[in-house]
C-alpha positions in Angstrom: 33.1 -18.2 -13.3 32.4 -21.2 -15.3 28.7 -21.8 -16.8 28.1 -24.8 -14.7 28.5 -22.5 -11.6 25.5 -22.2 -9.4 24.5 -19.0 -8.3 26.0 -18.2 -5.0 26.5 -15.1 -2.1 28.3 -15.3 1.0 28.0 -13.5 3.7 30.2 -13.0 7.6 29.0 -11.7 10.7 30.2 -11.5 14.4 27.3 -13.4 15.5 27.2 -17.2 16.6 26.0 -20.4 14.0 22.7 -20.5 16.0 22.0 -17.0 15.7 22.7 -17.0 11.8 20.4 -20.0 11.8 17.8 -18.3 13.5 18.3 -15.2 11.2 18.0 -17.6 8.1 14.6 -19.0 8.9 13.1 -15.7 9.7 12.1 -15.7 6.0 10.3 -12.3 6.7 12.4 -10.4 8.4 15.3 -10.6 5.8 13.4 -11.2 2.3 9.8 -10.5 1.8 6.8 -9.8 4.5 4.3 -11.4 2.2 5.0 -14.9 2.8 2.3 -17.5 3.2 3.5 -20.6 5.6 6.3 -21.2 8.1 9.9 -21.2 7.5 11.9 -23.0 10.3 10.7 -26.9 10.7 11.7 -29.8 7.9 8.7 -30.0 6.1 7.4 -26.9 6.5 6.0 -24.9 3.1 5.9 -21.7 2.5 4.8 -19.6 -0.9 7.2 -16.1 -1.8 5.1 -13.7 -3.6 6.5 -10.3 -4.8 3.5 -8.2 -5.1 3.3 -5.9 -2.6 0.0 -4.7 -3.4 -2.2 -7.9 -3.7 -1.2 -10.6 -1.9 -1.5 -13.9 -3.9 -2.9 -11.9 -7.2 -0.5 -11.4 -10.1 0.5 -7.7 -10.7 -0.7 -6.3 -13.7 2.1 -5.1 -15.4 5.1 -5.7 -13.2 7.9 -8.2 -13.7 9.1 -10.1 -11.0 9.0 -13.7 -8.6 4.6 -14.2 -9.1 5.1 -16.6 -7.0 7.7 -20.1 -5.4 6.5 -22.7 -3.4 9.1 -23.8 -1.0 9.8 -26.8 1.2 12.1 -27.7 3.7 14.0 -30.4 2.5 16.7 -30.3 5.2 17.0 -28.1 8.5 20.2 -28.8 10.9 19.9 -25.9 13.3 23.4 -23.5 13.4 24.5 -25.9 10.5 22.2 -26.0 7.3 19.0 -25.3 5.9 17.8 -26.5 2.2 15.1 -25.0 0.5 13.6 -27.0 -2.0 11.5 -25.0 -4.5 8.4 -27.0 -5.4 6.7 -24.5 -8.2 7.8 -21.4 -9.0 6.4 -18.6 -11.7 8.7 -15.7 -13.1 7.3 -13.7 -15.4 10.9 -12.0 -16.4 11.8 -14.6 -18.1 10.3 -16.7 -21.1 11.1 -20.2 -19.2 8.4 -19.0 -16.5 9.3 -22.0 -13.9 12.8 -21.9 -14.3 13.4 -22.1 -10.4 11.2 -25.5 -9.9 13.2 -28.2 -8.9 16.2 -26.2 -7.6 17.3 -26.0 -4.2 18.2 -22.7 -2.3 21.0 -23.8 -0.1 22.1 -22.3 3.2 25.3 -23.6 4.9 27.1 -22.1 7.9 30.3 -22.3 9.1 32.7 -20.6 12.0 36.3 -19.3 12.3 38.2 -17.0 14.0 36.4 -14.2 11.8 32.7 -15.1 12.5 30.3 -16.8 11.2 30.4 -17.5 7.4 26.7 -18.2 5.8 27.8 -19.6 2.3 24.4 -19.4 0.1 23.7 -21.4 -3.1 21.0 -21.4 -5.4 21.5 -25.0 -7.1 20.3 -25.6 -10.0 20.5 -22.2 -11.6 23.8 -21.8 -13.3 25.5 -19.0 -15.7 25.5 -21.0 -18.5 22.0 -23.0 -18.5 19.6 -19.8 -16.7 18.0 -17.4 -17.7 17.5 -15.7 -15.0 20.9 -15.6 -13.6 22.1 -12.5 -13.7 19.0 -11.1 -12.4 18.7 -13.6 -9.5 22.1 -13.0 -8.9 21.4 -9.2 -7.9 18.6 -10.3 -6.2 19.8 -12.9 -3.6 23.0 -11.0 -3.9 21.4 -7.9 -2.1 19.4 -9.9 0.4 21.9 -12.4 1.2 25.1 -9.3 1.8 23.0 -6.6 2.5 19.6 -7.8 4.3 20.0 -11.0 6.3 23.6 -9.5 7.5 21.6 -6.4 8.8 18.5 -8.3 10.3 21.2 -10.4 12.5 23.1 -7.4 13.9 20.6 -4.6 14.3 17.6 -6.9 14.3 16.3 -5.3 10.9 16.6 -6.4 7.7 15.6 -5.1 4.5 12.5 -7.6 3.1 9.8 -6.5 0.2 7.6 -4.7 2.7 4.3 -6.1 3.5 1.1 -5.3 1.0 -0.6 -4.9 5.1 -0.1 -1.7 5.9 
């Protein structure tokens, strides 16, 4: 991998381009519970915050995502979906908003195997990001693991919500 290679996972399923699409922007179901906004329309915001405990507070003592605020930049239904990440806070890292300004890219394509979702996190690269090997793990797990098991069982694997 070069260091001017974004961050990427990639993902196939037996499932159709709309249903992948549908899976994407059903933010919740795949990747965290907590979120605050809508996640399907362009244009639409919505903030990620990993606390689990106290929605919108920072944790006390716990590293993580404090918060992103996303918008979407571009939506073609069964096609693509862009994220663009507006402000962001990390506290695992010493560059604290090194996600603003990237985009969080989602594009699917078919073939006699399935349904390919090919996700990229432009903007954060192996060379130039701190976070990147971190990140990597992250959106690794929910982009192999949880999105591809919220699409065929209808139950993916998202930070669980601080609402019990």
């Amino acid at each position: 991998m070069s260091n001017t290679t974004h961050l990427t996972a990639t993902m196939t399923v037996d499932r159709t381009p709309d249903e992948v699409f549908a899976a994407v922007t059903n933010v919740r179901g795949w990747w965290n519970e907590n979120l605050i906004g809508d996640t399907a329309v362009l244009l639409d915001e919505f903030v990620f915050t990993d606390d689990s405990e106290r929605a919108g507070e920072f944790a006390q003592g716990k590293e993580g995502i404090r918060f992103a605020r996303f918008q979407l930049t571009e939506v073609v239904p069964g096609r693509r979906m862009v994220w663009h990440v507006v402000d962001s806070y990390l506290t695992f890292v010493d560059d604290h908003d090194e996600w603003t300004g990237t985009n969080v890219i989602f594009d699917i394509t078919t073939d006699a195997q399935g349904t390919t979702l090919h996700f990229t996190h432009e903007g954060l690269t192996a060379g130039e990001s701190e976070c990147f090997e971190a990140c990597s793990r992250g959106w690794t797990f929910y982009i192999t693991t949880s999105l591809p098991q919220l699409i065929t069982t209808g139950v993916g694997r998202p930070i669980p919500s601080y609402r019990h």
